[in-house]
Gaussian input, Z-matrix of N, CA and C with variables (Angstrom, degrees):
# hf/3-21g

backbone

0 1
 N
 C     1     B1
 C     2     B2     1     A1
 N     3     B3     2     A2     1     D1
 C     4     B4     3     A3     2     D2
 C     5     B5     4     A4     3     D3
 N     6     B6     5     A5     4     D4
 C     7     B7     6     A6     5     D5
 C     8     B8     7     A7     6     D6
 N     9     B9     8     A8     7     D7
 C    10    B10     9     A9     8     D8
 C    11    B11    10    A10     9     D9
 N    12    B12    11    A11    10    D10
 C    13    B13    12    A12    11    D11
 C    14    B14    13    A13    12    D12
 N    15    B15    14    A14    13    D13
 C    16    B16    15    A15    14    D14
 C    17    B17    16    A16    15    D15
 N    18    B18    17    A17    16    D16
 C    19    B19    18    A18    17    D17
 C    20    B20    19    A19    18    D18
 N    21    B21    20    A20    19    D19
 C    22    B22    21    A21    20    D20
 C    23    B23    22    A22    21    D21
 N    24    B24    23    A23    22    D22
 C    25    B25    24    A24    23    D23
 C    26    B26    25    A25    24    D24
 N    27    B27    26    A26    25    D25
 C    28    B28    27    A27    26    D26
 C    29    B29    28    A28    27    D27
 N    30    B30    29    A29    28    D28
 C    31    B31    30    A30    29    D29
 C    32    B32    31    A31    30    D30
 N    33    B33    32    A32    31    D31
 C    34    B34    33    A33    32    D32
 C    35    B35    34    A34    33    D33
 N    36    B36    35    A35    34    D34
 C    37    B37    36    A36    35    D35
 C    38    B38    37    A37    36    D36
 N    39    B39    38    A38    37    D37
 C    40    B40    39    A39    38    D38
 C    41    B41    40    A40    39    D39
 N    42    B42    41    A41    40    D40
 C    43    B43    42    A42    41    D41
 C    44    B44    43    A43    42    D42
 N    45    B45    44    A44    43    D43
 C    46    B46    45    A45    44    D44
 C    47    B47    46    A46    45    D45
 N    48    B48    47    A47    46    D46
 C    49    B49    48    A48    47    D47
 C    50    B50    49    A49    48    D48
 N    51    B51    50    A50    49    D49
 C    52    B52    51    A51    50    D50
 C    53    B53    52    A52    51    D51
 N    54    B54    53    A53    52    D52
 C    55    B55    54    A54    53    D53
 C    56    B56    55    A55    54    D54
 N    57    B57    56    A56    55    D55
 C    58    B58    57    A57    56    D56
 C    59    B59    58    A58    57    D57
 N    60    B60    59    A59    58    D58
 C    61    B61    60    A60    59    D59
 C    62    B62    61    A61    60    D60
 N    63    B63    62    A62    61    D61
 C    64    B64    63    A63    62    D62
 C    65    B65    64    A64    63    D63
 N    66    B66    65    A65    64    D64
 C    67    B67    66    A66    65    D65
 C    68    B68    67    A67    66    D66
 N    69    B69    68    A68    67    D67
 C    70    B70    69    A69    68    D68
 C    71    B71    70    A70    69    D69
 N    72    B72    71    A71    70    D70
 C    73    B73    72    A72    71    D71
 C    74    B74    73    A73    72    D72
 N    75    B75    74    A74    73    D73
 C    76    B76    75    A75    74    D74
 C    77    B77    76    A76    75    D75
 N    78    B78    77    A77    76    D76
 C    79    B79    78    A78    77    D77
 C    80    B80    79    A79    78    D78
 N    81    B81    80    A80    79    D79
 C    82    B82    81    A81    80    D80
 C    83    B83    82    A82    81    D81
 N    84    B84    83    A83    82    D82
 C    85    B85    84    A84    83    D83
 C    86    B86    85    A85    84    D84
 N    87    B87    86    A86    85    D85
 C    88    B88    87    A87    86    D86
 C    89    B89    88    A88    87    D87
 N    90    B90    89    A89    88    D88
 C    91    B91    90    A90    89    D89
 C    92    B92    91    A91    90    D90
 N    93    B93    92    A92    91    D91
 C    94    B94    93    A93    92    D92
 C    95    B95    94    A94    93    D93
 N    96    B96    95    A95    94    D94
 C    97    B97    96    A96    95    D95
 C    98    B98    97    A97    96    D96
 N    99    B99    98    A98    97    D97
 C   100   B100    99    A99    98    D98
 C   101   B101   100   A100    99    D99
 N   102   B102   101   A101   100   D100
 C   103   B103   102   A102   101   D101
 C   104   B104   103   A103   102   D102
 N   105   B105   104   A104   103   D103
 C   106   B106   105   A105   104   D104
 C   107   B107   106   A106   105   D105
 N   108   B108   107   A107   106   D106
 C   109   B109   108   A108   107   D107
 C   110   B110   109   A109   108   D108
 N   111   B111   110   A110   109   D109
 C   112   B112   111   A111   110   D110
 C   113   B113   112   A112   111   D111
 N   114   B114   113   A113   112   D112
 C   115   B115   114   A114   113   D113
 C   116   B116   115   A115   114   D114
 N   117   B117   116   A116   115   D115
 C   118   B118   117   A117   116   D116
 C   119   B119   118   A118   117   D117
 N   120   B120   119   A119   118   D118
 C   121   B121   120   A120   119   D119
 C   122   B122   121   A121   120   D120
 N   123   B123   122   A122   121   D121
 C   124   B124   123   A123   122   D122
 C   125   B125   124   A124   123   D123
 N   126   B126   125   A125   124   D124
 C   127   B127   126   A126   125   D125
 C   128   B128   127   A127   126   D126
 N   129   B129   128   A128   127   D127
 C   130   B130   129   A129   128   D128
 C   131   B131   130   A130   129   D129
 N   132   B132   131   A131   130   D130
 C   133   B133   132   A132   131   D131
 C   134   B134   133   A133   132   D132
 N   135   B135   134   A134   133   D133
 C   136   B136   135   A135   134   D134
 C   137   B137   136   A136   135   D135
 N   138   B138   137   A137   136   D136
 C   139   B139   138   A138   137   D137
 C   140   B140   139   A139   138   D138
 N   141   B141   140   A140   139   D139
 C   142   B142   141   A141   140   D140
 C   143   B143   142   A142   141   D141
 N   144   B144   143   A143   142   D142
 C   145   B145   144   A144   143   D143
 C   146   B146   145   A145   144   D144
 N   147   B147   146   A146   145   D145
 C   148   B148   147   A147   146   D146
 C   149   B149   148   A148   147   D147
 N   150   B150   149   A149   148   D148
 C   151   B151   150   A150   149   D149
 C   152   B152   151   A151   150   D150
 N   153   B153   152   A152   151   D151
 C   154   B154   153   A153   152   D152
 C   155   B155   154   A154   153   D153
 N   156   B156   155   A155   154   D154
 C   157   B157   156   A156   155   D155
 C   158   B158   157   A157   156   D156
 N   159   B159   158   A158   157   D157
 C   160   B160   159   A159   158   D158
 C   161   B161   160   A160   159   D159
 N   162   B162   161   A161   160   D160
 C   163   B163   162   A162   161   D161
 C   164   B164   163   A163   162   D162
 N   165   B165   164   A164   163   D163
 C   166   B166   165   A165   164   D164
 C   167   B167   166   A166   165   D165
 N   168   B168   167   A167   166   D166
 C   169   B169   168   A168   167   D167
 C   170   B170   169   A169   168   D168
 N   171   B171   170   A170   169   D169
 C   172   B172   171   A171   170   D170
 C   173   B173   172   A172   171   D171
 N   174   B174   173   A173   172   D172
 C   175   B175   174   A174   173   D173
 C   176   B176   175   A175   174   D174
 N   177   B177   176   A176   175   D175
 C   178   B178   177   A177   176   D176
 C   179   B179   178   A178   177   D177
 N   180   B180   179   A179   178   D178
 C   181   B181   180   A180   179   D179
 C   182   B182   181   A181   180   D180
 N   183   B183   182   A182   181   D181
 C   184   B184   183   A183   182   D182
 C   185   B185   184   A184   183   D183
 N   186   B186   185   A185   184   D184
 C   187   B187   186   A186   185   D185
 C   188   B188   187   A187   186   D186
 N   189   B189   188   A188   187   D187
 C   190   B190   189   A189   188   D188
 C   191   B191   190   A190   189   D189
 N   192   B192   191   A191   190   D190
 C   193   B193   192   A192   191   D191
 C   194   B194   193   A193   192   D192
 N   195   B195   194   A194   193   D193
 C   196   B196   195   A195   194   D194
 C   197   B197   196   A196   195   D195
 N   198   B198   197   A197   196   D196
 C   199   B199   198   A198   197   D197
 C   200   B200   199   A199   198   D198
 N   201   B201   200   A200   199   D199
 C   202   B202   201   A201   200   D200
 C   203   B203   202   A202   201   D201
 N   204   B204   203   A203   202   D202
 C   205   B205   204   A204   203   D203
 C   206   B206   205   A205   204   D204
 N   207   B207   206   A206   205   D205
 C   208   B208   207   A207   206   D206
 C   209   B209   208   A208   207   D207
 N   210   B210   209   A209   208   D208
 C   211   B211   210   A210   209   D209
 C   212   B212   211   A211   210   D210
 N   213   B213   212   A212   211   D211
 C   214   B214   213   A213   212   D212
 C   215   B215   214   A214   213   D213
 N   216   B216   215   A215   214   D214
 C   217   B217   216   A216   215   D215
 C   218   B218   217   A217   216   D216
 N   219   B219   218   A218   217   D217
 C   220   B220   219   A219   218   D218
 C   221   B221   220   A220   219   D219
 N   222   B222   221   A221   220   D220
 C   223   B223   222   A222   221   D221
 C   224   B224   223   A223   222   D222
 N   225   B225   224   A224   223   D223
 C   226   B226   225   A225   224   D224
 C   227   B227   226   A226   225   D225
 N   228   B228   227   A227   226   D226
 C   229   B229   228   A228   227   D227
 C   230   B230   229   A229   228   D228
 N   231   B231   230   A230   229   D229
 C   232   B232   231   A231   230   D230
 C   233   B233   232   A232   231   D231
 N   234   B234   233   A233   232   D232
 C   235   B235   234   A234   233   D233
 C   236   B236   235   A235   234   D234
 N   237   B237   236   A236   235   D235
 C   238   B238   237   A237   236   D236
 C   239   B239   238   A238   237   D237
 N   240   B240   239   A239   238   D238
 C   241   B241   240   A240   239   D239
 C   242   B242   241   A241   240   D240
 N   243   B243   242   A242   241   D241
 C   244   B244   243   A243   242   D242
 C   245   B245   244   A244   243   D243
 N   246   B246   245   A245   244   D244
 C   247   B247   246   A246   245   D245
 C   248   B248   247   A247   246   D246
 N   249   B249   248   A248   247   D247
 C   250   B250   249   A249   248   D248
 C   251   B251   250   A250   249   D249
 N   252   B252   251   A251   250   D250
 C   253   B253   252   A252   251   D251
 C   254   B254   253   A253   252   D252
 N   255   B255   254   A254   253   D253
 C   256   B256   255   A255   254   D254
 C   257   B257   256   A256   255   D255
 N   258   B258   257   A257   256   D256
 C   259   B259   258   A258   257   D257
 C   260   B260   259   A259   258   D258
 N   261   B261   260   A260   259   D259
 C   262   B262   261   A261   260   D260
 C   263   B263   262   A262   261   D261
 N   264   B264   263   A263   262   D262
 C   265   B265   264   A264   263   D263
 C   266   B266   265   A265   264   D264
 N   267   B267   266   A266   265   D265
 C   268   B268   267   A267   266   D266
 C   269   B269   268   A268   267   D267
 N   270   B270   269   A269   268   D268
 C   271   B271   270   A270   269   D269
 C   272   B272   271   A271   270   D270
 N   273   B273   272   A272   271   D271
 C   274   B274   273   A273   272   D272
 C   275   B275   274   A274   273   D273
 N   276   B276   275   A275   274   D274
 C   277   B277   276   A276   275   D275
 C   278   B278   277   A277   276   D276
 N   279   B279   278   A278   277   D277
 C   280   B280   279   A279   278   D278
 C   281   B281   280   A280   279   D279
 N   282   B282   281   A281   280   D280
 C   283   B283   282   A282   281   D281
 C   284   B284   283   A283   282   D282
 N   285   B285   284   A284   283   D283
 C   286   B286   285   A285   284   D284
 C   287   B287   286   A286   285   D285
 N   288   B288   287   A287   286   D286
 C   289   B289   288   A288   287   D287
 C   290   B290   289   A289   288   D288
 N   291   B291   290   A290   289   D289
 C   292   B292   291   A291   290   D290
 C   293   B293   292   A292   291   D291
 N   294   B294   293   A293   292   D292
 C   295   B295   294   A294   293   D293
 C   296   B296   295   A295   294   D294
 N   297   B297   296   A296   295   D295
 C   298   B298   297   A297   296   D296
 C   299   B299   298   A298   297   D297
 N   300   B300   299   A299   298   D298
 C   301   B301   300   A300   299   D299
 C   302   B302   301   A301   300   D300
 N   303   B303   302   A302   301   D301
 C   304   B304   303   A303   302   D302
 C   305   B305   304   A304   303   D303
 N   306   B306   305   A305   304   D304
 C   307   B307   306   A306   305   D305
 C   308   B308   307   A307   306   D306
 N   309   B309   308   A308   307   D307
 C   310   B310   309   A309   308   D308
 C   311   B311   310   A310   309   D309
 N   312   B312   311   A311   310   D310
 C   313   B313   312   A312   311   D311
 C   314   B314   313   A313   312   D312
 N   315   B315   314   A314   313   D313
 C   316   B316   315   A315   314   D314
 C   317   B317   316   A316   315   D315
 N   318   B318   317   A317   316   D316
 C   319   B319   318   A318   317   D317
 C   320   B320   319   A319   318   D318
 N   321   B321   320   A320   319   D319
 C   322   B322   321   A321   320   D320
 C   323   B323   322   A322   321   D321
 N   324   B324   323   A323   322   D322
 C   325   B325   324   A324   323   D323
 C   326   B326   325   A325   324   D324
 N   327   B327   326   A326   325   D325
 C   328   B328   327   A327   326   D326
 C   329   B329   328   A328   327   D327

   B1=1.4462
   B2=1.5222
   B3=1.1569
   B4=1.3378
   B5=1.8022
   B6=1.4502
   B7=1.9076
   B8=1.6489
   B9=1.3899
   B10=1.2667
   B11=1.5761
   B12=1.2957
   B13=1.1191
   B14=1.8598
   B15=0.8940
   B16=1.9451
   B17=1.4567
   B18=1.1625
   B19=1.6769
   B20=1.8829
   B21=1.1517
   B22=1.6948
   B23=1.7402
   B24=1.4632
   B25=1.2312
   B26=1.5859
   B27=1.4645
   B28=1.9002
   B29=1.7923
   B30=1.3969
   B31=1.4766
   B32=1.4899
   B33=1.3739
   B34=1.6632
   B35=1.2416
   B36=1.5862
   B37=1.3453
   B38=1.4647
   B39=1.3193
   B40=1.4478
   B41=0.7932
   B42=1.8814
   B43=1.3578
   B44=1.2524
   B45=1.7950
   B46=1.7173
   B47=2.2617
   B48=1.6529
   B49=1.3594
   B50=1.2325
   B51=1.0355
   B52=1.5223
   B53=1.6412
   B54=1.3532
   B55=1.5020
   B56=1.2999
   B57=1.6948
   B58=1.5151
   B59=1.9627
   B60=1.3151
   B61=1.2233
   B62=1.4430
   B63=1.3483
   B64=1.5369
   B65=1.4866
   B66=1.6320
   B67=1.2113
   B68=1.4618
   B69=1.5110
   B70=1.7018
   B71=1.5693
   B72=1.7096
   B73=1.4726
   B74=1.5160
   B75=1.5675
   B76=1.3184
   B77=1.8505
   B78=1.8641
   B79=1.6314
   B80=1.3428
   B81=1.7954
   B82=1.3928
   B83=1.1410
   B84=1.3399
   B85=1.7358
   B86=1.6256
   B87=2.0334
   B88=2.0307
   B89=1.5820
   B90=1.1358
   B91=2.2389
   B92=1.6895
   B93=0.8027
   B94=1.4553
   B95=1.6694
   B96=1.3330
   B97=1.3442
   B98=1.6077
   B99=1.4635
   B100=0.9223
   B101=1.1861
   B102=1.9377
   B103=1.3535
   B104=1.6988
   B105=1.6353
   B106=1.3352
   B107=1.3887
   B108=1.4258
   B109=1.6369
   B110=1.6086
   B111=1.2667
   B112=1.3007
   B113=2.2077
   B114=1.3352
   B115=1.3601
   B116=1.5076
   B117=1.6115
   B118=1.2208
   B119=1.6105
   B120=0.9327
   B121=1.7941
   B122=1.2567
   B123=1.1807
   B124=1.6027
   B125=1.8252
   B126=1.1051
   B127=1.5228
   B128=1.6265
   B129=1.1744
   B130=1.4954
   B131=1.3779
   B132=1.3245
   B133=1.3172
   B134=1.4849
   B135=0.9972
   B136=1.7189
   B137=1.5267
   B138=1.5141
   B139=1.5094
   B140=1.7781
   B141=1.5052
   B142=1.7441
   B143=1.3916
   B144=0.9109
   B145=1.8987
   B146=1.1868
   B147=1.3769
   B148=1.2608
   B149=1.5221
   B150=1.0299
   B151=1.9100
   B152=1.2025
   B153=1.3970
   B154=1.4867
   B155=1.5149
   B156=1.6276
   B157=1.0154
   B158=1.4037
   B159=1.2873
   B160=0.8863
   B161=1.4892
   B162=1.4726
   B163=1.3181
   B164=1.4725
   B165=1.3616
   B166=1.1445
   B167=1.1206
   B168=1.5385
   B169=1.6454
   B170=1.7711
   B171=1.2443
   B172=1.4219
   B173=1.3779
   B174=1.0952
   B175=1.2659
   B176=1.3757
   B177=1.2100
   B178=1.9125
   B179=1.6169
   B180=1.7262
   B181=1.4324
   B182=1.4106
   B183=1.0722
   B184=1.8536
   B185=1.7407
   B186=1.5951
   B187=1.4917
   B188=1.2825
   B189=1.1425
   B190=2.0661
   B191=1.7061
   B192=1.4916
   B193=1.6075
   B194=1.3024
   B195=1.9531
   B196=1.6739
   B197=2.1831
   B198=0.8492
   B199=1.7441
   B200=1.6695
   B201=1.4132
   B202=1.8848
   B203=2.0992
   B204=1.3635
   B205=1.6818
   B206=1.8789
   B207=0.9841
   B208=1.7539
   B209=1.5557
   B210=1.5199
   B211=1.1038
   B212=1.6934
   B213=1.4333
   B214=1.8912
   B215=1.4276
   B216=1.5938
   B217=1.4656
   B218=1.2561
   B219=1.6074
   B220=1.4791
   B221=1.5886
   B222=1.2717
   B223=1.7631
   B224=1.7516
   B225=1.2035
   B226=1.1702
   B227=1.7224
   B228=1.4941
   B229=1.7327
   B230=1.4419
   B231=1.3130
   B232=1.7285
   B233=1.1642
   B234=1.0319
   B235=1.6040
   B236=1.3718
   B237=1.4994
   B238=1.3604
   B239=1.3959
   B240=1.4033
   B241=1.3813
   B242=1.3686
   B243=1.5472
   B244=1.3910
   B245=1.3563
   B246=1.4941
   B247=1.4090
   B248=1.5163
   B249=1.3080
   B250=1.6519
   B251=1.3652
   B252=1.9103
   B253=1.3869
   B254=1.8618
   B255=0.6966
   B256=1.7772
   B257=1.4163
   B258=1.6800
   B259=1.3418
   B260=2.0256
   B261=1.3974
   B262=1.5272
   B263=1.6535
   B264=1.0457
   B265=1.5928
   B266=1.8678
   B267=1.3922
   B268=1.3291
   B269=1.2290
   B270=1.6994
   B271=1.2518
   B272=1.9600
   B273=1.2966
   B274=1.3342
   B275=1.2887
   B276=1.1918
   B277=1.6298
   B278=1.6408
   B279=1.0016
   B280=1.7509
   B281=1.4253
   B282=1.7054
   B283=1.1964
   B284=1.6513
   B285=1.3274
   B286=1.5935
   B287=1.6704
   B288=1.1786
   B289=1.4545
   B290=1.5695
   B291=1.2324
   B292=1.3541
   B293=1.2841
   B294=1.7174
   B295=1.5614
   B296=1.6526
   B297=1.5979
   B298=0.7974
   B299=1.3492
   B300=1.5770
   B301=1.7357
   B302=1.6223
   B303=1.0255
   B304=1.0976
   B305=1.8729
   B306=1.3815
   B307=1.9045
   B308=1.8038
   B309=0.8467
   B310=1.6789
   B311=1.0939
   B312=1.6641
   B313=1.2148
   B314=1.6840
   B315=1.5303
   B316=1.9388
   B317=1.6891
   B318=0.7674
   B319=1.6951
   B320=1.6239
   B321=1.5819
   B322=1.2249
   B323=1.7016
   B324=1.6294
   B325=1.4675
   B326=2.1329
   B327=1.0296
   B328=1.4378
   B329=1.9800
   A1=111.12
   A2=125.13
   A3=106.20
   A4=118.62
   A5=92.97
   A6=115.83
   A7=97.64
   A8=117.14
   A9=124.07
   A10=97.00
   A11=112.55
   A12=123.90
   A13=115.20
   A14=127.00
   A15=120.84
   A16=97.14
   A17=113.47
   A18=135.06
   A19=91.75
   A20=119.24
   A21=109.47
   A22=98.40
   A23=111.82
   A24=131.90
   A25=90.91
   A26=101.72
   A27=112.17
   A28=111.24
   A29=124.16
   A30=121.72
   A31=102.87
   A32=108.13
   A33=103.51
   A34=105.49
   A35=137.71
   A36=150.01
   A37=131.12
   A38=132.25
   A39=121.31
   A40=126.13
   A41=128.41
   A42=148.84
   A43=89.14
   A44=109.09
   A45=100.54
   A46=82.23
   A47=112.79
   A48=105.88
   A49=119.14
   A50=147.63
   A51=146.71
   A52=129.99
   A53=113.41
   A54=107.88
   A55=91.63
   A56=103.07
   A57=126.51
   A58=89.46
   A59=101.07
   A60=127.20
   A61=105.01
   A62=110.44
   A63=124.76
   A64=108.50
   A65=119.38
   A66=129.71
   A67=145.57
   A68=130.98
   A69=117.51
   A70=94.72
   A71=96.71
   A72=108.12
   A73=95.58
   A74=121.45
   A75=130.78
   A76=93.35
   A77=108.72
   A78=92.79
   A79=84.53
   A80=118.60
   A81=136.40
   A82=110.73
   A83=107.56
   A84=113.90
   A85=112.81
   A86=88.26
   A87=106.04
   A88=88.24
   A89=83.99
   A90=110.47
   A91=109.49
   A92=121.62
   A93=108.51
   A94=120.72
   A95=147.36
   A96=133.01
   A97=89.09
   A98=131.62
   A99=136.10
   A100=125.67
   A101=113.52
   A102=102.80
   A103=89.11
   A104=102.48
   A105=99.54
   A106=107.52
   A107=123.17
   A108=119.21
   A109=97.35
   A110=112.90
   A111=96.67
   A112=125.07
   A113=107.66
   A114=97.35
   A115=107.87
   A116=141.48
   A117=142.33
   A118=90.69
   A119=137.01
   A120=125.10
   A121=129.59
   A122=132.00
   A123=144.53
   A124=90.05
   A125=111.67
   A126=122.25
   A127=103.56
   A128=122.66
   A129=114.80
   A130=101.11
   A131=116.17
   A132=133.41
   A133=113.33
   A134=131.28
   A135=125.51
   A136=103.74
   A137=108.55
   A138=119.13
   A139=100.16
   A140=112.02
   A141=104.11
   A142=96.45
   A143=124.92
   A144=140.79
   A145=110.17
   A146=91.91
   A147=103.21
   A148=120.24
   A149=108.56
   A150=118.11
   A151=125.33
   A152=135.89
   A153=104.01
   A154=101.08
   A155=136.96
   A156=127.55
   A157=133.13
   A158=133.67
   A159=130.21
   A160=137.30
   A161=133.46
   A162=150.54
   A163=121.04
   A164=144.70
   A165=128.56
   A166=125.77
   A167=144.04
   A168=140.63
   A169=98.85
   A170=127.84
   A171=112.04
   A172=141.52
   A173=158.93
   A174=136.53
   A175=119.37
   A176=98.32
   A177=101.49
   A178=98.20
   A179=101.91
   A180=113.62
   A181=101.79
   A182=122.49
   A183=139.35
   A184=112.05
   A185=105.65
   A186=85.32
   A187=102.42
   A188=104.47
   A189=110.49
   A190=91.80
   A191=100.93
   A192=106.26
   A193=105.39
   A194=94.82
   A195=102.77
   A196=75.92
   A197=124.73
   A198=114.58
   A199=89.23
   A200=105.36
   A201=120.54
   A202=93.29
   A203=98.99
   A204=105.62
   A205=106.13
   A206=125.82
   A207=109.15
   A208=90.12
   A209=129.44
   A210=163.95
   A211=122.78
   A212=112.06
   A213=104.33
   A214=100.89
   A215=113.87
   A216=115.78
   A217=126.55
   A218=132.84
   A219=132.47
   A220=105.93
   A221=120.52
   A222=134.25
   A223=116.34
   A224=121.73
   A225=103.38
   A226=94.84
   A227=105.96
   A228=111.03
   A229=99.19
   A230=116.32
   A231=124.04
   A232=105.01
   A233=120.24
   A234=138.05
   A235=114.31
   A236=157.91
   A237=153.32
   A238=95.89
   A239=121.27
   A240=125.23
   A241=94.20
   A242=145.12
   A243=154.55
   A244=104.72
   A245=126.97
   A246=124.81
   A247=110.17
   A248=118.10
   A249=119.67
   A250=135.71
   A251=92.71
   A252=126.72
   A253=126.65
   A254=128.72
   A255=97.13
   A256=123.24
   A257=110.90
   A258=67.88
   A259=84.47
   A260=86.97
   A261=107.28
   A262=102.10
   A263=101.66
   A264=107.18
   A265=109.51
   A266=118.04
   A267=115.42
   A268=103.69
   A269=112.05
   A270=120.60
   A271=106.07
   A272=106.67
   A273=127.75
   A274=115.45
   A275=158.14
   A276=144.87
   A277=92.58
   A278=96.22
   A279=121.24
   A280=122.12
   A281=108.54
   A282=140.82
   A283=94.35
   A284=105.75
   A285=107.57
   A286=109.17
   A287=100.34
   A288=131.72
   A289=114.53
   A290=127.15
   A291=120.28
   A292=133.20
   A293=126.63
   A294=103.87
   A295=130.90
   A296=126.66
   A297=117.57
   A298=131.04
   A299=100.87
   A300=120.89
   A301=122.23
   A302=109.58
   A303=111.52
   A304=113.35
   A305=101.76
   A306=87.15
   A307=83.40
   A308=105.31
   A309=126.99
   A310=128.61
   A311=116.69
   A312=94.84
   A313=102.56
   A314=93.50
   A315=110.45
   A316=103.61
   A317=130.87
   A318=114.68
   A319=95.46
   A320=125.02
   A321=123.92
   A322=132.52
   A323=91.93
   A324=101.66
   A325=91.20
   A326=119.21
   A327=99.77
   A328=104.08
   D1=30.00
   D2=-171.48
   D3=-108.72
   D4=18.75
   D5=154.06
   D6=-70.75
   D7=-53.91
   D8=167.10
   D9=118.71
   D10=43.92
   D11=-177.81
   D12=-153.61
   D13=172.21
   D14=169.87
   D15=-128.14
   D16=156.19
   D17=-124.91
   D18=-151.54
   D19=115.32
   D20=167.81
   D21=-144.89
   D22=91.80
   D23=-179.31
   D24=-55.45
   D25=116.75
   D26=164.57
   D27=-95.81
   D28=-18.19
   D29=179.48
   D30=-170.48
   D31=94.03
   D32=171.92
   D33=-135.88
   D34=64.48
   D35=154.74
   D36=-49.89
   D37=130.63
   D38=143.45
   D39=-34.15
   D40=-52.16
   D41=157.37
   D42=-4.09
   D43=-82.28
   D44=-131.39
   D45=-119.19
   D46=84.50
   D47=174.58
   D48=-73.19
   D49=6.39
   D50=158.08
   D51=-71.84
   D52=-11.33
   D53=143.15
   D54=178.36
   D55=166.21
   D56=-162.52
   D57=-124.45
   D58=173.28
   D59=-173.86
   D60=-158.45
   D61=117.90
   D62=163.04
   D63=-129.93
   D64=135.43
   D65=117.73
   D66=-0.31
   D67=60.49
   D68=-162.48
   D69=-114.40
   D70=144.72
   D71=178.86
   D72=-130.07
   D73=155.76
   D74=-142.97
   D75=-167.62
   D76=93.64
   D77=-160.73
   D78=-87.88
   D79=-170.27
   D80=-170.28
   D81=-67.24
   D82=109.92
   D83=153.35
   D84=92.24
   D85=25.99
   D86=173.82
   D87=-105.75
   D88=149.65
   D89=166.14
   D90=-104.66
   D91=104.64
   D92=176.41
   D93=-46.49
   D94=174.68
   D95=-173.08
   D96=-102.59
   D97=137.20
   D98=155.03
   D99=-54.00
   D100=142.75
   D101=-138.61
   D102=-178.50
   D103=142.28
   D104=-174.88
   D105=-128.21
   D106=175.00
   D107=-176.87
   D108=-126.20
   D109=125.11
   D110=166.32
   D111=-89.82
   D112=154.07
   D113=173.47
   D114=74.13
   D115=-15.10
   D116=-134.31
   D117=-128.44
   D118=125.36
   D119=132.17
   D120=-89.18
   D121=129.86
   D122=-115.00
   D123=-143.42
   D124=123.55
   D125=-177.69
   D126=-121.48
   D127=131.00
   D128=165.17
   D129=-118.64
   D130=147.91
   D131=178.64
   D132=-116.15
   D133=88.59
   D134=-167.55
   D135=-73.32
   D136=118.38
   D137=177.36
   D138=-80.49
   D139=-58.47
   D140=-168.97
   D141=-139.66
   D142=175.70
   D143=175.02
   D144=103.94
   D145=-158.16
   D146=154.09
   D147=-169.92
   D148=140.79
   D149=-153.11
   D150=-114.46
   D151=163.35
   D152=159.54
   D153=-139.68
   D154=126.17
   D155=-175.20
   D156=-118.40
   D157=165.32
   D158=-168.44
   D159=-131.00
   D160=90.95
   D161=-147.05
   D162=-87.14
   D163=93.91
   D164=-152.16
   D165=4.14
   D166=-137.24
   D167=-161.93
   D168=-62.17
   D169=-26.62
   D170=-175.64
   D171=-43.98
   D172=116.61
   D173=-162.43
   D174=-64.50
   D175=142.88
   D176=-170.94
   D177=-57.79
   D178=146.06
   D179=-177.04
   D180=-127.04
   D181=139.83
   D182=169.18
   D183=-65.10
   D184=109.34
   D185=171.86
   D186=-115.83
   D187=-177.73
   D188=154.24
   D189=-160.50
   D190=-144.52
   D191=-149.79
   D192=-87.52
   D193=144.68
   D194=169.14
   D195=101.84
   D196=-41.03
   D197=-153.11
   D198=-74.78
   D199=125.71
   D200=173.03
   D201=-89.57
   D202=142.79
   D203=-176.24
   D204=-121.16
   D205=104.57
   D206=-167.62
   D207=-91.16
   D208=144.59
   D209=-173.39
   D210=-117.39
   D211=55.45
   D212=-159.79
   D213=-55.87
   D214=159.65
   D215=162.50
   D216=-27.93
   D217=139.14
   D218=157.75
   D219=76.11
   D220=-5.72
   D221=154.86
   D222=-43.45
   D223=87.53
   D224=-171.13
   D225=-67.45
   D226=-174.68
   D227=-143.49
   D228=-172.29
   D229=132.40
   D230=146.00
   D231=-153.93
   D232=-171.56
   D233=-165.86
   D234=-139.58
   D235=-174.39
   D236=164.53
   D237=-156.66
   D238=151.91
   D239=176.60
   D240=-109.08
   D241=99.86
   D242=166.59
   D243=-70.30
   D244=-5.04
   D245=-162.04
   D246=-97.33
   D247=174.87
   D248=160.12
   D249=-67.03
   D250=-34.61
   D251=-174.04
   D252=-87.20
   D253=109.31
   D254=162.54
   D255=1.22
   D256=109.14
   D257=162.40
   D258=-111.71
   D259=-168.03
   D260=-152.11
   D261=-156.75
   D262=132.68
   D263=-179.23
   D264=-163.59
   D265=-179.43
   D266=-174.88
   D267=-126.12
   D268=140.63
   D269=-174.58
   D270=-109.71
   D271=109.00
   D272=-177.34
   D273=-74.16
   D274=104.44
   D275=-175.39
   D276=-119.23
   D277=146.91
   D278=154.61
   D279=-149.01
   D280=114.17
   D281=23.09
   D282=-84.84
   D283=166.03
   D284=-173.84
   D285=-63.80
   D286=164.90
   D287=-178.66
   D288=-57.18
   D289=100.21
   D290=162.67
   D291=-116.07
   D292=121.04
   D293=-167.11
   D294=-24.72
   D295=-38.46
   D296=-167.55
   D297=-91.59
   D298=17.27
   D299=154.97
   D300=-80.95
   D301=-6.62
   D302=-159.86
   D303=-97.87
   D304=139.73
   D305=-152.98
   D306=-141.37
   D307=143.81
   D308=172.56
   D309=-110.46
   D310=119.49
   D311=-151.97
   D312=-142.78
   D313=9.78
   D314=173.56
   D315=-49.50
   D316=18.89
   D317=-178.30
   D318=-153.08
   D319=11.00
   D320=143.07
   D321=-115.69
   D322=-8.15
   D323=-172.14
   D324=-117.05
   D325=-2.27
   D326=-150.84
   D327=-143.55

């Protein structure tokens, strides 16, 4: 957990490299660590909660469920759980997700 979030990869194959699907849970009153993907575009799909996130220069926006979030490459990114509940949503990448996209960047952006 130390994105500050839990992670339950549902399809991230060589098989199939054109997009991955993970599982992300986000309990009450965590920030995720800001954090960028390189090469990747990053979709969140909010299943329940409610969140509020934050996309390079954009102003942070409030989601909860049913709300799709697009994430372009090299976008640094976190999420906040503002809610009571879990929230919980799915993180979509295309091409899929591989540790070694993954770049941290809370102690240059944050």
């Amino acid at each position: 957990m130390a994105e500050g979030c839990f992670i339950t990869e549902l399809s991230n194959s060589a098989d199939d490299p054109a997009v991955s699907i993970a599982r992300a849970r986000v309990e009450p009153g965590v920030t995720t660590r800001r954090h960028r993907l390189q090469g990747i575009t990053e979709r969140y799909f909010i299943i329940s909660g409610k969140g509020r996130v934050e996309i390079g220069d954009l102003p942070p926006q409030e989601v909860n469920s049913g709300d799709v979030v697009l994430i372009p490459p090299m976008c640094s990114q976190r999420i906040a759980n503002i809610g009571k509940e879990d929230l919980i949503f799915l993180a979509i990448c295309s091409p899929r997700y591989t540790q070694d996209v993954y770049e941290d960047v809370e102690d240059i952006n944050g």
